[in-house]
C-alpha positions in Angstrom: 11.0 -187.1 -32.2 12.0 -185.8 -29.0 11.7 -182.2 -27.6 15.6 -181.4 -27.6 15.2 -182.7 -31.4 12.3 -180.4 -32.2 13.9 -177.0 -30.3 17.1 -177.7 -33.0 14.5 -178.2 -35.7 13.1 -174.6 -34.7 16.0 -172.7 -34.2 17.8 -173.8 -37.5 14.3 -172.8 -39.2 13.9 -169.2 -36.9 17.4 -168.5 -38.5 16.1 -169.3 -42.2 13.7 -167.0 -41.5 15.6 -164.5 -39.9 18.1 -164.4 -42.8 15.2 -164.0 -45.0 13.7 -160.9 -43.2 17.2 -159.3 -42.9 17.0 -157.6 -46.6 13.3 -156.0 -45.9 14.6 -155.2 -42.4 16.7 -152.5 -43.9 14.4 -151.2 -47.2 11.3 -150.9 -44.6 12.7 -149.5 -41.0 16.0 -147.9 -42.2 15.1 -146.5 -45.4 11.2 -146.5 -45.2 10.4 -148.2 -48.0 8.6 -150.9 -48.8 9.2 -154.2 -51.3 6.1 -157.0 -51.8 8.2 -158.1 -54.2 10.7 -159.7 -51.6 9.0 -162.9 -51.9 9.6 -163.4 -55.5 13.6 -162.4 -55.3 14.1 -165.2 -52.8 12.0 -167.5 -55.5 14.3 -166.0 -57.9 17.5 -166.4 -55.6 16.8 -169.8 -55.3 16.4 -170.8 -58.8 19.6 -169.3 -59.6 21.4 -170.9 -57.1 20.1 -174.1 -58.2 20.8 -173.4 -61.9 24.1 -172.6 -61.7 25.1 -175.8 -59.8 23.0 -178.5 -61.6 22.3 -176.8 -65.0 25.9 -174.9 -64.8 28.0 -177.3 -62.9 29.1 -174.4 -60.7 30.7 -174.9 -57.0 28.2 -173.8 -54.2 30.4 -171.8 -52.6 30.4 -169.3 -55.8 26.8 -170.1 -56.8 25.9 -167.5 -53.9 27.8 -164.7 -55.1 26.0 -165.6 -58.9 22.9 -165.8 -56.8 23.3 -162.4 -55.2 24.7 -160.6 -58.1 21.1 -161.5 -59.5 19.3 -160.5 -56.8 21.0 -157.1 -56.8 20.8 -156.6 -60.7 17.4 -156.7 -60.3 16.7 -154.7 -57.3 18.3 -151.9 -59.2 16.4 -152.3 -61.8 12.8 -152.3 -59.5 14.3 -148.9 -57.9 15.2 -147.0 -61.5 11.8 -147.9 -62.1 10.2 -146.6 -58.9 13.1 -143.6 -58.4 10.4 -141.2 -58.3 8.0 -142.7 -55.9 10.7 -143.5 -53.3 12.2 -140.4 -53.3 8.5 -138.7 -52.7 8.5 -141.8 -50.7 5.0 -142.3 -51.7 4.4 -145.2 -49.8 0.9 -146.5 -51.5 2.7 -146.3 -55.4 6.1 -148.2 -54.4 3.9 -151.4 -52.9 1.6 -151.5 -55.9 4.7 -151.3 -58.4 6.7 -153.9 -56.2 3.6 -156.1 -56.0 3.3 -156.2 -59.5 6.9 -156.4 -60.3 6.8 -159.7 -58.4 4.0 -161.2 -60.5 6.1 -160.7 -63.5 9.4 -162.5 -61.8 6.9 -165.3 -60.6 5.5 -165.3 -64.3 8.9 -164.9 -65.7 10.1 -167.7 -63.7 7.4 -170.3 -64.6 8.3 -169.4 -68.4 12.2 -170.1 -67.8 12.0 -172.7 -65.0 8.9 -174.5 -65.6 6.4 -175.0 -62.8 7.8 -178.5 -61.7 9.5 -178.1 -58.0 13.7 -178.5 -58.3 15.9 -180.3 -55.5 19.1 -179.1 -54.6 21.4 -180.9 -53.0 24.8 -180.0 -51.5 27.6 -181.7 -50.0 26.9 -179.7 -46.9 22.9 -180.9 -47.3 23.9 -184.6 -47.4 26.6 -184.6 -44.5 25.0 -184.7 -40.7 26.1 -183.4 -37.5 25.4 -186.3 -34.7 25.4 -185.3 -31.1 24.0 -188.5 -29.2 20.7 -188.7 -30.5 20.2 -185.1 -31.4 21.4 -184.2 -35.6 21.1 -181.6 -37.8 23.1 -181.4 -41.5 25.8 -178.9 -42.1 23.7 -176.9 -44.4 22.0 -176.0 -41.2 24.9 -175.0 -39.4 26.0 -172.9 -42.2 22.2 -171.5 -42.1 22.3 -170.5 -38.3 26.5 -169.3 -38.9 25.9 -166.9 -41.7 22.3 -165.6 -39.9 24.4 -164.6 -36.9 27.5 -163.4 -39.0 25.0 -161.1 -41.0 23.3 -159.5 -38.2 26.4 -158.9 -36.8 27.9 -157.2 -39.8 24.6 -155.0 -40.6 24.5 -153.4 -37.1 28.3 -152.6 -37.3 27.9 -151.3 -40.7 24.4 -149.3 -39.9 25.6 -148.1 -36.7 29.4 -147.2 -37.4 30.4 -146.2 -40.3 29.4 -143.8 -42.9 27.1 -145.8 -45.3 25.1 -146.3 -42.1 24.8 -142.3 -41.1 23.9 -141.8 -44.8 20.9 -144.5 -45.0 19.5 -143.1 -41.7 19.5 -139.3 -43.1 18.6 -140.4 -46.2 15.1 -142.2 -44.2 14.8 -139.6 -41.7 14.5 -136.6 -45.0 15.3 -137.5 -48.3 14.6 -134.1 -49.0 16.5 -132.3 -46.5 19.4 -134.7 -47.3 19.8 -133.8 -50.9 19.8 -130.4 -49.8 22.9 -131.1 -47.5 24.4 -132.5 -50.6 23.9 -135.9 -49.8 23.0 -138.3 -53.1 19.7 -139.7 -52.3 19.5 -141.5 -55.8 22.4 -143.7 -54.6 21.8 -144.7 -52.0 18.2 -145.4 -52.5 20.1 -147.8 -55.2 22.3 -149.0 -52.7 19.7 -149.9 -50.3 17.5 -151.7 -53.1 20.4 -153.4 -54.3 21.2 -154.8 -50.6 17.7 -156.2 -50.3 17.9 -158.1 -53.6 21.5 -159.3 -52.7 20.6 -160.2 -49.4 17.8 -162.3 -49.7 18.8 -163.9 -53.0 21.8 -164.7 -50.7 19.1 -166.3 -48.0 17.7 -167.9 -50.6 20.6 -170.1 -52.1 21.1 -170.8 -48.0 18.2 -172.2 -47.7 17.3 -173.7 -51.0 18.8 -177.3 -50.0 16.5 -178.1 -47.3 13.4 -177.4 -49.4 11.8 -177.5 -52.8 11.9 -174.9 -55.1 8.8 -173.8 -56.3 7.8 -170.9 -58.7 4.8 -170.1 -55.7 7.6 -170.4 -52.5 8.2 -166.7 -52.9 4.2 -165.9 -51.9 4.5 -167.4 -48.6 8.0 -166.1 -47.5 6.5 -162.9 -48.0 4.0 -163.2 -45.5 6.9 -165.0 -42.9 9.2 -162.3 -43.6 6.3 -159.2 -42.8 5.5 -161.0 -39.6 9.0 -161.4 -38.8 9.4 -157.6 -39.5 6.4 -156.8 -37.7 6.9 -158.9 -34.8 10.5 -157.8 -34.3 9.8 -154.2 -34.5 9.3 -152.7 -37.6 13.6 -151.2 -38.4 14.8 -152.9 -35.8 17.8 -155.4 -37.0 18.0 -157.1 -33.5 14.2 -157.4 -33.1 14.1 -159.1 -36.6 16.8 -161.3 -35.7 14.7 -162.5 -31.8 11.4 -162.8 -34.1 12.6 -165.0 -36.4 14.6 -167.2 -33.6 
């Protein structure tokens, strides 16, 4: 394998992992709060993409909404049961409740999907892009598209428009924000629910190019806090450069 070969390897990878980061991004530097959970919503993400195509017979194109509409379900349901914490934003109680939230979706998992690893395989995954001696498949082009296109669209959407101002009040003082009439309880919802969609969203991305494994969500956790970490804890262009 040659070097030009490898550097295409790498970048479609630094975008997985990029699109993976992007949810936590937002729930740890916009809205200071933190999920070690993440890891086991892009295992769940994952599974659900791959159910609803083999086990369902559904398109890919509309497994990923399915997929996020998961993911989102149960990020709401993680912040109705942490609503207090976050609000206090008692930092110490929201990861041990998200920690163990994501032992019960891993255990959860391995009762409903078994522990035996699941291919999935998409007409874009089987289809490659030849340029001389250099390939890649067109699930990775889709991979590095919707990275980019996501980015894009969270720094427009946290930089100019309303939602945005609110989430970055809402982090700033949660307190001071209710008191200026501001619904904190929403958009604490609406910021969990983002995360879940997002990187259940990530997941059925970049489910074709791996196994799926009940443990997968254990290590994405730790690539996703050094791509946080690395990029600048809040930063939504540093996470993007990190995981590139």
């Amino acid at each position: 394998m040659n070097l030009a070969q490898q550097l295409i390897n790498g970048l479609v990878l630094g975008h997985a992992y990029a699109l993976v980061a992007i949810g936590w991004t937002v729930l740890l530097g916009v809205a200071r709060l933190v999920n070690f959970g993440h890891g086991q919503l892009y295992m769940l993400g994952a599974f659900v993409t791959w159910w609803a195509v083999v086990k369902a017979g559904v398109p890919y194109a509309l497994a990923l909404p399915l997929s996020m509409a998961a993911g989102a379900v149960v990020g709401l349901l993680m912040q109705r049961v942490m609503l207090r914490a976050t609000f206090e934003q008692n930092l110490v109680s929201i990861m041990i409740m998200t920690l163990g939230f994501g032992y019960v979706l891993h255990g959860a998992a391995a009762l409903v999907f078994g522990s035996t690893g699941q291919i999935l395989e998409t007409a874009l995954s089987t289809r490659d892009i030849e340029i001389g001696p250099l390939w890649l498949t067109w699930q990775d082009a889709a991979i590095v598209a919707a990275a980019i296109a996501v980015f894009v669209a969270l720094r427009l959407v946290l930089d100019r428009t309303r939602i945005g101002r609110l989430v970055r009040m809402v982090a700033e003082d949660p307190k001071l924000a209710q008191l200026a009439g501001i619904d904190v309880r929403r958009v604490y919802y609406g910021v969990f629910a983002f995360e879940g969609a997002a990187v259940a969203f990530a997941a059925g991305m970049v489910a074709p190019r791996t196994p799926i494994l009940t443990s997968m969500g254990f290590e994405e956790v730790i690539m996703t806090f050094v791509v946080v970490v690395v990029g600048g804890i809040g930063s939504v262009r540093g996470s993007y450069f990190a995981g590139v």
